[in-house]
C-alpha positions as CSV (number, residue, x, y, z in Angstrom):
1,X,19.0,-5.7,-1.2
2,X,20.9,-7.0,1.4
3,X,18.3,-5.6,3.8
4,X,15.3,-7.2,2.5
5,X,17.2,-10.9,2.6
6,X,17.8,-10.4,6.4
7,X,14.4,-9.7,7.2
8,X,13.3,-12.5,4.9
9,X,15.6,-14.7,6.7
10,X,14.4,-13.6,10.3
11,X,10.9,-13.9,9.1
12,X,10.6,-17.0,7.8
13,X,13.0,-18.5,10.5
14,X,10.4,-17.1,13.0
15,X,7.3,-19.0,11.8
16,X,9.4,-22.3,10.8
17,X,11.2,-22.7,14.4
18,X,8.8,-20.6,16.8
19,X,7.3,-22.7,19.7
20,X,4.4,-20.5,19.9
21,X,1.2,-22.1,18.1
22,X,-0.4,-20.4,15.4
23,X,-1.8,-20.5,11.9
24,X,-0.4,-20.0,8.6
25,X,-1.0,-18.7,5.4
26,X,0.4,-18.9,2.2
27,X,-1.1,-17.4,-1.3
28,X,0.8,-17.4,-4.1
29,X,-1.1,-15.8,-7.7
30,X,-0.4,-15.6,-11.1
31,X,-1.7,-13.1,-14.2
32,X,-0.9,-12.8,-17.3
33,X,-2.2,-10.9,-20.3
34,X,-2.3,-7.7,-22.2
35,X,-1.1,-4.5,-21.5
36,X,-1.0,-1.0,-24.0
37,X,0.7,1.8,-23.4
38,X,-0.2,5.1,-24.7
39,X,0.7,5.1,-29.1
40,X,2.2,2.0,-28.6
41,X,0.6,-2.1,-29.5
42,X,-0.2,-4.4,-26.9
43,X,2.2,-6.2,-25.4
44,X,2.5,-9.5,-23.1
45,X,2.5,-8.8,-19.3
46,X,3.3,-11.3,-16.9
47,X,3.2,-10.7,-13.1
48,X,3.6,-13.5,-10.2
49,X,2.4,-12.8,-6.1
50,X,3.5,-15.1,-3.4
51,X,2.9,-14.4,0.4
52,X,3.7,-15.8,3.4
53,X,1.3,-15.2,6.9
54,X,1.5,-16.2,9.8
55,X,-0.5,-15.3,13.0
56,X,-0.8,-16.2,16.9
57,X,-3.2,-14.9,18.5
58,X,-3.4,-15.8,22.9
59,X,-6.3,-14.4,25.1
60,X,-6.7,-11.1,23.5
61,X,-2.6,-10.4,22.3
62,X,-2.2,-11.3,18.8
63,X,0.7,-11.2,16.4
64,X,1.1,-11.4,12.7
65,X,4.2,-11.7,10.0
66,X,4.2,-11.5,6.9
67,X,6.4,-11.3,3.7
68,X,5.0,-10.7,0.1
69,X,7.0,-11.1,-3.0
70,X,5.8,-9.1,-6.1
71,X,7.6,-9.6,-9.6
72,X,6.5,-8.4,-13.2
73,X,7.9,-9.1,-16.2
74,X,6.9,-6.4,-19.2
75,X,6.9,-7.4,-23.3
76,X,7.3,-10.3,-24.9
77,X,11.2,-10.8,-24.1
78,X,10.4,-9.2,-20.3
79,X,12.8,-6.5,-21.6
80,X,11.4,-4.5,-18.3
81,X,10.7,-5.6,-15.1
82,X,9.5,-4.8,-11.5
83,X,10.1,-6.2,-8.6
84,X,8.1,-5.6,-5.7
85,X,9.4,-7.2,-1.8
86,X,7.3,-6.2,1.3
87,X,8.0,-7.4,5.0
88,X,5.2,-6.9,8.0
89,X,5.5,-7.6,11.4
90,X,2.0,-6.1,14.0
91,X,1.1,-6.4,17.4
92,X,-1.2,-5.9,19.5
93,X,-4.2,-5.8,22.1
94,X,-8.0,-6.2,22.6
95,X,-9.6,-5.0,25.8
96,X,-13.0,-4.4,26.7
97,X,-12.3,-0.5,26.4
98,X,-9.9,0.0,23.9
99,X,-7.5,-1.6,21.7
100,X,-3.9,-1.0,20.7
101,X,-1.7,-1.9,17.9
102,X,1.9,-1.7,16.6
103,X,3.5,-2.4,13.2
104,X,6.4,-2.0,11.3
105,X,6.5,-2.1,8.0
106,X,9.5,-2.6,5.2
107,X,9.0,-2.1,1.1
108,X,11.8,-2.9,-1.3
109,X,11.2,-1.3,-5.1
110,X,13.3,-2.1,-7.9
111,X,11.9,-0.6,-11.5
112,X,13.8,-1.4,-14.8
113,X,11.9,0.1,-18.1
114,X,13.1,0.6,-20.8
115,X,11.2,4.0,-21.4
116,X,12.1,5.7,-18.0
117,X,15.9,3.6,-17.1
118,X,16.5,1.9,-13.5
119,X,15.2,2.8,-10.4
120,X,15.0,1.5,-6.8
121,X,13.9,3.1,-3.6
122,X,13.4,1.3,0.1
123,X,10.3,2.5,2.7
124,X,10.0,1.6,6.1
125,X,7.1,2.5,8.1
126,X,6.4,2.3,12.3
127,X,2.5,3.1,12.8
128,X,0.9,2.8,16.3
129,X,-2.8,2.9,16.5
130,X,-5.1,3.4,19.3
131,X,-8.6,3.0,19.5
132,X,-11.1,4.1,22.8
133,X,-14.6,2.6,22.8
134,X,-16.6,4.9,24.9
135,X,-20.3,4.0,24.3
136,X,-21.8,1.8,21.8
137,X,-21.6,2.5,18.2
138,X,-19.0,5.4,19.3
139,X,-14.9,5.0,18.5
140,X,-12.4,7.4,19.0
141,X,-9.1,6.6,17.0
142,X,-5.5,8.1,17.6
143,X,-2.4,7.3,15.2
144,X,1.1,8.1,14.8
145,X,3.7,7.6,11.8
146,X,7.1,7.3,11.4
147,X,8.2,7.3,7.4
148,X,11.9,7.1,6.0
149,X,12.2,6.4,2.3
150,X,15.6,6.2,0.8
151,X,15.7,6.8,-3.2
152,X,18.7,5.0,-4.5
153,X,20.2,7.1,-7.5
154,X,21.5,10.2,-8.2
155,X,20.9,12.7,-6.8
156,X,19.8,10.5,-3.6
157,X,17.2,11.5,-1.9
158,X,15.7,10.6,1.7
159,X,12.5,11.7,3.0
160,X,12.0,11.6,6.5
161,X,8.1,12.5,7.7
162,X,6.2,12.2,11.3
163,X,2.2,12.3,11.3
164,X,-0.4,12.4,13.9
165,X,-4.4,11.4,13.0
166,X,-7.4,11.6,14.9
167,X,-10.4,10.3,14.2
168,X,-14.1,9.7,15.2
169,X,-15.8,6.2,14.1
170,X,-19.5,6.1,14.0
171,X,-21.7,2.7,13.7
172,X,-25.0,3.5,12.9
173,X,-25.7,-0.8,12.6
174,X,-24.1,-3.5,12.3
175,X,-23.6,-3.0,8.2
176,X,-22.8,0.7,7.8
177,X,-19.6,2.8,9.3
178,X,-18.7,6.6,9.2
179,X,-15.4,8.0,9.7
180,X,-14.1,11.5,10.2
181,X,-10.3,12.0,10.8
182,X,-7.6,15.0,10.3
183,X,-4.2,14.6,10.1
184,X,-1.0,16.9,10.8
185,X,2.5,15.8,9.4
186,X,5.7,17.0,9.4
187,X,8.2,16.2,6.7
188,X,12.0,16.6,5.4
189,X,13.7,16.0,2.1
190,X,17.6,16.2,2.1
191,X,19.4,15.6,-1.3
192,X,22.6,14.7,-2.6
193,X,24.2,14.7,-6.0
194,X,27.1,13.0,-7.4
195,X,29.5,16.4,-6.6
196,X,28.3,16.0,-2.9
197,X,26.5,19.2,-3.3
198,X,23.5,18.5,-0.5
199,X,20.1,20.7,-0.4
200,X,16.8,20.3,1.4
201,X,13.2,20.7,2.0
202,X,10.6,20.7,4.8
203,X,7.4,21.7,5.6
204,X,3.5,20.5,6.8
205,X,0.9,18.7,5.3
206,X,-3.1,19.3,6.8
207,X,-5.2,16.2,5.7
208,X,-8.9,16.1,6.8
209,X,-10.7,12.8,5.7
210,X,-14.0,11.7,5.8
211,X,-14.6,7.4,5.1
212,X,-18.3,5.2,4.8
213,X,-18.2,1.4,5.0
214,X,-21.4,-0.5,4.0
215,X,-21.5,-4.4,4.3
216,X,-24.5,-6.8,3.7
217,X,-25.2,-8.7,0.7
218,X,-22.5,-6.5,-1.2
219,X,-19.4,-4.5,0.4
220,X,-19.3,-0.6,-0.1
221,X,-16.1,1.4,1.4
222,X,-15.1,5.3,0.4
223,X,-13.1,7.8,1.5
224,X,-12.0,11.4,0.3
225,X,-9.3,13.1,1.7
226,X,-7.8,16.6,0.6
227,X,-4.4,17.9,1.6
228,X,-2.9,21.2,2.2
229,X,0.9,21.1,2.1
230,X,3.1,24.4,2.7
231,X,7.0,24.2,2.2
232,X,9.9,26.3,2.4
233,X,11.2,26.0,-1.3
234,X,7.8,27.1,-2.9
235,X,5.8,30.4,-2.6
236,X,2.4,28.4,-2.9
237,X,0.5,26.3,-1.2
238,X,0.0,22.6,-2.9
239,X,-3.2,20.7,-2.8
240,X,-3.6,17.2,-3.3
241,X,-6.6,14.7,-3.5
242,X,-7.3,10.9,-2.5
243,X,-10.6,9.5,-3.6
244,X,-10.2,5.4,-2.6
245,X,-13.1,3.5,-3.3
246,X,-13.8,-0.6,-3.3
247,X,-17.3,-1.9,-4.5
248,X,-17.6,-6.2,-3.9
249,X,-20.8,-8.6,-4.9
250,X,-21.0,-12.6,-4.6
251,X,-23.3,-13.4,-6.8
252,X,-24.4,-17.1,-8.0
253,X,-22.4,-18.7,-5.1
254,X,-19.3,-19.4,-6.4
255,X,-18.8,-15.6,-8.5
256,X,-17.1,-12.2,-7.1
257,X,-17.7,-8.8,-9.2
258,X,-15.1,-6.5,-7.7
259,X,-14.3,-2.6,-8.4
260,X,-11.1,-1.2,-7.2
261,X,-10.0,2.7,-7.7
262,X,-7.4,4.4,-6.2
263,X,-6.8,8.0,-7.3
264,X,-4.6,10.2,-6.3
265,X,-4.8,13.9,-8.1
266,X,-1.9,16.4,-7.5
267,X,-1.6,19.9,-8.3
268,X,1.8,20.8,-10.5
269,X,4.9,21.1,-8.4
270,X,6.3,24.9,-8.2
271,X,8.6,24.9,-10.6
272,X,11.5,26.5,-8.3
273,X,11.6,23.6,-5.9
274,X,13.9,20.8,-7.8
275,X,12.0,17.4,-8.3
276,X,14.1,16.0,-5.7
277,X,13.1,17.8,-3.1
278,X,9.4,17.8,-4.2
279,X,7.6,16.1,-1.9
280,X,5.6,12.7,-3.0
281,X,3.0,9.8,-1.2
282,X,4.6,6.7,-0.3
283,X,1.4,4.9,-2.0
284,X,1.6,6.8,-5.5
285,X,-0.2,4.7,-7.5
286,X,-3.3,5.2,-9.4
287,X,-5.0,2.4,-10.4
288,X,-9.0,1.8,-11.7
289,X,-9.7,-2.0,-12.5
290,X,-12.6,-4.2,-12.3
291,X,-12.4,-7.9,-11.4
292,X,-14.6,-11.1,-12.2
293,X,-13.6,-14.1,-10.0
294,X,-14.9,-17.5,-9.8
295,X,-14.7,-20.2,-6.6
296,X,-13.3,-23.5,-7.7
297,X,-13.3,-24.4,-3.9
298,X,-11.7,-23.0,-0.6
299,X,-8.4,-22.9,-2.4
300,X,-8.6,-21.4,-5.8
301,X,-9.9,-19.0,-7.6
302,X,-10.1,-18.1,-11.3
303,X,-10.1,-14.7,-12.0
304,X,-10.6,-11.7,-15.1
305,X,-8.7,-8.5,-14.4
306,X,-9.3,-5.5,-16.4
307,X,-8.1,-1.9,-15.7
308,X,-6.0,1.5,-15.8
309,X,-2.8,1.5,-14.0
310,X,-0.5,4.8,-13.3
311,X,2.6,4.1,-11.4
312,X,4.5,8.1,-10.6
313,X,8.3,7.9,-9.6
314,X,9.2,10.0,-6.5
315,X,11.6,12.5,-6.9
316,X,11.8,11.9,-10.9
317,X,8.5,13.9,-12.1
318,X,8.2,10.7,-14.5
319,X,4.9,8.0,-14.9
320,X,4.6,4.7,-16.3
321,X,1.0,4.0,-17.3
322,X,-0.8,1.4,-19.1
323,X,-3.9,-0.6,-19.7
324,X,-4.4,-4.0,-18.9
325,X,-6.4,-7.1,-19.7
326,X,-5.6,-10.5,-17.3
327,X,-6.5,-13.9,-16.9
328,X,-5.5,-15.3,-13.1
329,X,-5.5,-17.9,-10.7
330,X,-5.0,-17.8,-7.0
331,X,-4.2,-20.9,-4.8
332,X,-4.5,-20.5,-0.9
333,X,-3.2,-22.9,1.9
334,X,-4.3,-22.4,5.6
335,X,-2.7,-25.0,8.4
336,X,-3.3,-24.5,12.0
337,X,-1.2,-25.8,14.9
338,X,-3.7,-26.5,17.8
339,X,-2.2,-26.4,21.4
């Protein structure tokens, strides 16, 4: 916890006392409703969003901070909780030719339910992208990653993973995008339980992905990616499945419809490799949810949430789903500082 103060402290005290000139952002959200787990009633659910941006941007160098608090409060006496705290810092470059960028990223994750105990786990993140614009409606795009994710309990866990991506972009028109990537990655799992007794994992994921983007009157993006993972703890080969998808219509003037999925579809672990050392996606939530907003005015929105969320614990083999039913409103403040 300690962590994530400091680099709330450096962040904030970066956009209060900076001399450079910029704009900032702050959104702050709140929902509450229903939510049902499987054989069990309904149940309040409250959750609260707050985020802080800010962003500079000189000739063609930009930079952008951020810091994004998430808590949630589960049942009527919030007898389980999450609590969600996400730092951002990216840089980068726009030339005629290409384009570069850099960004670090920190997560903080602190789970207490009742159903599955306490649980709390850190992610950081360095990703360096790298785009070359040979001819018009042409991209090439190059990536790296750097992942460390600590899981706080016992046995502790850390996974440590490298990945390289290339990808081809395609604009057929101003409105519609095609993407075509594969990825390599390299990972490691080291474990240690409460008798000091350490053990480890490693081995390569293969990702090929293909993407479409579509926007006009409405906004259309999907991607599919499959992955091929090999270990040295399991006589198989894994497989895994991401199907991302985000559907968006204004209608009326002042009314969003919104469709969100992210699904995520893993084959069973082998069960000679202990859960610790099973390998897991940073981003291991599934989610499905459709969402009706309304425009008061530039600042707030009014918003109906309703959906299927699956939330799977590295390293613990355990889930917390549930369905959901929300009323929300939004509030956004932009200030710019002109030079």
């Amino acid at each position: 916890m300690k962590k994530s103060v400091l680099v709330l402290v450096f962040f904030f005290s970066t956009v209060l006392f900076t001399p450079l000139f910029g704009q900032l952002v702050f959104k702050t959200a709140f929902e509450s409703g229903l939510f049902q787990v499987q054989n069990a009633d309904a149940d309040l659910i409250n959750r609260l969003s707050a985020q802080l941006l800010y962003r500079h941007r000189f000739d063609r160098f930009y930079i952008n901070l951020s810091g994004k608090l998430n808590p949630e409060f589960l049942g009527t006496a919030g007898r389980s909780n999450t609590f969600k705290l996400k730092s951002d810092f990216t840089v980068g470059q726009q030339k005629k030719r290409y384009s570069w960028q850099g960004r670090l990223m920190n997560r903080r994750y602190f789970y207490h339910l009742q159903s599955n105990g306490n649980l709390s786990f850190e992610v950081t993140m360095l990703h360096f992208n790298l785009f070359f614009f040979k001819r018009k409606g042409s991209s090439t795009q190059l990536q790296f990653f750097y992942i460390n994710r600590q899981l706080n309990r016992s046995p502790q866990s850390a996974l440590n993973a490298a990945q390289f991506r290339a990808g081809k972009w395609l604009s057929f028109n101003r409105y519609k995008r095609f993407n075509i990537s594969i990825g390599l990655e390299r990972f490691g799992i080291q474990s240690e339980s409460v008798f000091n007794q350490r053990e480890s994992n490693e081995g390569w994921r293969l990702s090929p992905e293909i993407a479409v983007s579509f926007q006009k009157r409405s906004v259309l993006r999907f991607s599919l990616r499959f992955v091929l993972q090999a270990d040295h703890r399991s006589n198989r080969q894994n497989r895994e499945w991401l199907v991302q998808l985000i559907y968006g219509k204004l209608f009326a003037r002042r009314w969003s419809f919104f469709v969100y999925i992210n699904y995520r579809r893993v084959e069973k672990p082998s069960a000679e490799v202990p859960l610790e050392l099973t390998y897991s996606a940073i981003d291991n939530e599934n989610w499905l949810y459709a969402k009706l907003g309304f425009d008061l005015n530039r600042q707030n929105e009014f918003f109906l949430k309703a959906g299927y969320l699956k939330d799977t614990f590295p390293g613990r083999g355990q889930y917390f789903s549930n369905r959901q039913l929300l009323l929300g409103w939004q509030w956004k403040m932009v200030k710019k500082s002109s030079q």
